[in-house]
N, C-alpha and C positions, 0 to 999 in steps of 0.2 A: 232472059234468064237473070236474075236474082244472084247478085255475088256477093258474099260477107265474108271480109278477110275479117277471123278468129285471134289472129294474135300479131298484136299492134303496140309497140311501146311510145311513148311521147316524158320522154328521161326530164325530168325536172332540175336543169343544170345545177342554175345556183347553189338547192337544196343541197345535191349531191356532192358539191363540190364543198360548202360548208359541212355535212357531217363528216366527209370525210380527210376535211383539212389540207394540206398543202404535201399531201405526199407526192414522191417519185413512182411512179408506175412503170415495170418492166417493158422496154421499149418491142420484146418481143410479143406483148401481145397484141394478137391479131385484130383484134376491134377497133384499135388507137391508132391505125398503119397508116388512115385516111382522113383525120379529123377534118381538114379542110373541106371535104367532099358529102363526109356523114355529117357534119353539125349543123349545117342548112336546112336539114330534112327535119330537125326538129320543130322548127317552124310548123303552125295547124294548119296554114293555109298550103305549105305543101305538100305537107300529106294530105289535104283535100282536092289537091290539081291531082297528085299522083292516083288517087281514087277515082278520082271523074276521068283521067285517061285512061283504067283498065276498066273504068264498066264497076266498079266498087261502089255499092249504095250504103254499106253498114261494114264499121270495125270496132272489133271489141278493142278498149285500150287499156293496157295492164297497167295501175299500180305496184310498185314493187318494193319493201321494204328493204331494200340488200345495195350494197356499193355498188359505185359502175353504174347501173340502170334505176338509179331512186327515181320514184316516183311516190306523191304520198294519195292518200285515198282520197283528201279533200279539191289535187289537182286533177288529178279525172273529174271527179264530179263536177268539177268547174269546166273541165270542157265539152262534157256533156251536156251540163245547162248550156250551154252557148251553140251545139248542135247535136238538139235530141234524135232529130231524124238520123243524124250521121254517123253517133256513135254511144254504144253500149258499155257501161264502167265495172272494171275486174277488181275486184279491190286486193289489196296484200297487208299482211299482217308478219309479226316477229311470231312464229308458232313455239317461241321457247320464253315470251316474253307471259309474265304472271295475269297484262291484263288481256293476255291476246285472244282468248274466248269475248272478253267484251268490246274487245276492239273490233273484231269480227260483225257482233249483235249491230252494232254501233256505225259501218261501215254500210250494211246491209239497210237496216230498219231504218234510219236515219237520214242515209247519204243518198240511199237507193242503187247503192253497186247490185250487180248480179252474180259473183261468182267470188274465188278467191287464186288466186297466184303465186304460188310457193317456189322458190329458186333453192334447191335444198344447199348444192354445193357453195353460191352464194353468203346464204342465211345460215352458215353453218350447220346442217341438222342432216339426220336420218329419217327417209321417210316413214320407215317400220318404227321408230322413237316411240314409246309407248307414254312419254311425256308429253307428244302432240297428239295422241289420240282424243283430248275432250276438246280439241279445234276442228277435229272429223264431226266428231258429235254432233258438235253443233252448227258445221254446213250441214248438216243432215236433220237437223232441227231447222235450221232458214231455207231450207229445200233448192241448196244452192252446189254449183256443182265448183271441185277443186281441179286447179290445172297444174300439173308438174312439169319443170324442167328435168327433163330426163338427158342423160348422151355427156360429151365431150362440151367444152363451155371453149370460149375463146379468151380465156380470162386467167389464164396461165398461173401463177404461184396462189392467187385468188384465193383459189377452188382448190377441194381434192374430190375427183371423180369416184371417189367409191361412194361421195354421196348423192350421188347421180346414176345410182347402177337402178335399171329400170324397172329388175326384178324385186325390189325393195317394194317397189308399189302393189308386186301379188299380194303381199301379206296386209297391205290395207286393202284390197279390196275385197279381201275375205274377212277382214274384220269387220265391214263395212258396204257390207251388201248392196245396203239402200244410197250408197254415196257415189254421185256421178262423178265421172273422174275422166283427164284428158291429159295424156303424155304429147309433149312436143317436138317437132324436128324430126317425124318420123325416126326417132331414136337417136340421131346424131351418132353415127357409128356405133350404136349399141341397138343395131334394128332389128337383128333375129330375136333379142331378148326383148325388146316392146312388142314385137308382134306376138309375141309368143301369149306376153299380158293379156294385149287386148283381145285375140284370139281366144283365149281361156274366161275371161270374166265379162260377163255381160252390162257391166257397169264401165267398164272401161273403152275409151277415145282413145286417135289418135292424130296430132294437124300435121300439114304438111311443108310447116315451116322449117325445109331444107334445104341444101344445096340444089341448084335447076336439073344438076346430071345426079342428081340423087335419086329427086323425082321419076326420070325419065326411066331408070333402071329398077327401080323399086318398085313405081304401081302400076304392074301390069294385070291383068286380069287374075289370073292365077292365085298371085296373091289376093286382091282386092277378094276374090272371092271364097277364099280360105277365113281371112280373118274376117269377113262380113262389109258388105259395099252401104252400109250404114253408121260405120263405126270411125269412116274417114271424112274429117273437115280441114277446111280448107284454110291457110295460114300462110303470113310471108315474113314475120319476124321484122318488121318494118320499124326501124331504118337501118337494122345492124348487116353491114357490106355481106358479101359470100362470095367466095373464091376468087377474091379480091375486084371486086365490081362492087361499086357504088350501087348502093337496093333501087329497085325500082321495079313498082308493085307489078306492072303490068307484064312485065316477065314473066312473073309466078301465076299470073290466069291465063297467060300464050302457053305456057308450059303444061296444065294442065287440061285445054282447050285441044292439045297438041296428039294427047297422050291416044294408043292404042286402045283404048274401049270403050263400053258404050254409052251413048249419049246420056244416058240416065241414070248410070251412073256418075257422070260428070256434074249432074244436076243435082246430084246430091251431095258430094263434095263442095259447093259452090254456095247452094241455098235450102238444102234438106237438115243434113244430119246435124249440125249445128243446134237446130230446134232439142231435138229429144236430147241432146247434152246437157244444153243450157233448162231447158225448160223439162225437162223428163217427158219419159214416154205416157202415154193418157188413158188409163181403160186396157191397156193391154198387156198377158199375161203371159208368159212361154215355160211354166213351169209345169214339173210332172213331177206325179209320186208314185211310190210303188203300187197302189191299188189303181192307179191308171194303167201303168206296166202290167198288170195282171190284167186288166179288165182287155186290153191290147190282146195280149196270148192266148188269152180265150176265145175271144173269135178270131182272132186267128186259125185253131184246131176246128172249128166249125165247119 
């Protein structure tokens, strides 16, 4: 079976560390607690050991415009040239920045990123912002789908979580129909309210880059089959620790290998649903109108 862990960072130290200068960071955040143990992982070649020991043949790696996790679009695409089998490039942009519609064009048409990566709480913004709706536009124009950090962040005075609240994203994806779209972390404590998104819009993902006992408690059948067993991909958040354990990918595919149901839908979480996120679904329709509703009732009474 075919495993593509979805959401992969590779932090571009220096980078991040020059824009964001010689500051003090609150010792209470949770991401900083281990750096001796996390900052090795940023290494490509260990994140290629750690891929080849869970059976991982493809990860997507985010670009991220926002402190803490910089990454810029040109250093993905560098490490994609260097292994294209290996990995697929997310590019991120400033969504409040004036050129960031062409920054977008530009990452895409250019770089050959495939998607975009928005960290709202991060990148200061709102995702209902009707100031970033012509950065919707035009993923929907480049036929590329948008990933949101959704939930709780580890990133303490950072962030403020109301720009993270995950019912923000209902309102784009009714704005924006045609726009594929993937909340992460299985919600990060804000799971009834992503399920509820993804559940309601047909455009809407969700990965499962969370906690291992988050996993085990959250996708069980029940759900999986409420919200739709097509709508769940598969993600480890790779290298940021959780529950204070140093990451390690193979965890996150034992853990879902592990899980209560059925094989095929495991298969899909792994190496299916990923596809029609990233690449939209093909030829196929699910819509009804009222003169089908009619034409329904009519024979029906027959």
């Amino acid at each position: 079976m075919k495993i593509v862990n979805s959401h992969v960072h590779m932090v571009e130290l220096d980078k991040m560390i020059e824009k964001m200068g010689n500051i003090e960071l609150s010792g209470g955040i949770s991401v900083l607690k281990d750096l001796e143990s996390t900052l090795p992982l940023l290494n490509v070649d260990v994140l290629l050991s750690q891929m080849d020991e869970a059976g991982v043949e493809e990860s997507f790696l985010f670009a991220v415009e926002a402190p803490i996790v910089y990454a810029s679009n040109e250093y993905v695409k560098k490490l994609c040239d260097l292994y294209p089998q290996r990995f697929t490039g997310i590019a991120s942009v400033n969504p409040l920045s004036e050129t960031a519609v062409e920054d977008l064009e530009y990452a895409v048409k250019k770089l050959g990123l495939k998607g975009l990566k928005l960290h709202p709480p991060l990148q200061n913004f709102f995702m209902n912002d009707k100031k970033v709706f012509p950065v919707y536009q035009k993923a929907v124009d480049l036929d590329i789908p948008v990933i949101f950090h959704v939930g709780t962040t580890p990133f303490g005075s950072l962030c403020r979580l109301s720009q993270a609240n995950p019912l923000l994203v209902d309102d784009v994806a009714v704005e924006f129909p045609d726009l594929r779209i993937m909340l992460t972390h299985l919600g990060t404590l804000w799971h009834n309210e992503s399920f509820m998104v993804v559940e309601k819009n047909p455009n809407v993902y969700i990965d499962t880059a969370a906690y291992l006992y988050e996993i085990k408690e959250l996708l069980n059948s029940n759900l999986i089959e409420r919200i739709g067993s097509d709508k769940i991909i598969f993600g480890t958040d790779y290298p940021m620790p959780y529950a204070g354990k140093v990451h390690k990918i193979k965890d996150f595919v034992d853990c879902i290998k592990n899980l209560d149901i059925d094989e095929n839908i495991k298969t899909k979480i792994f190496s299916e649903n990923y596809k029609s996120m990233l690449y939209g679904k093909k030829g196929s329709s699910d819509s009804v109108n009222a003169e089908d509703m009619l034409k329904i009732h009519e024979l029906k009474k027959l």
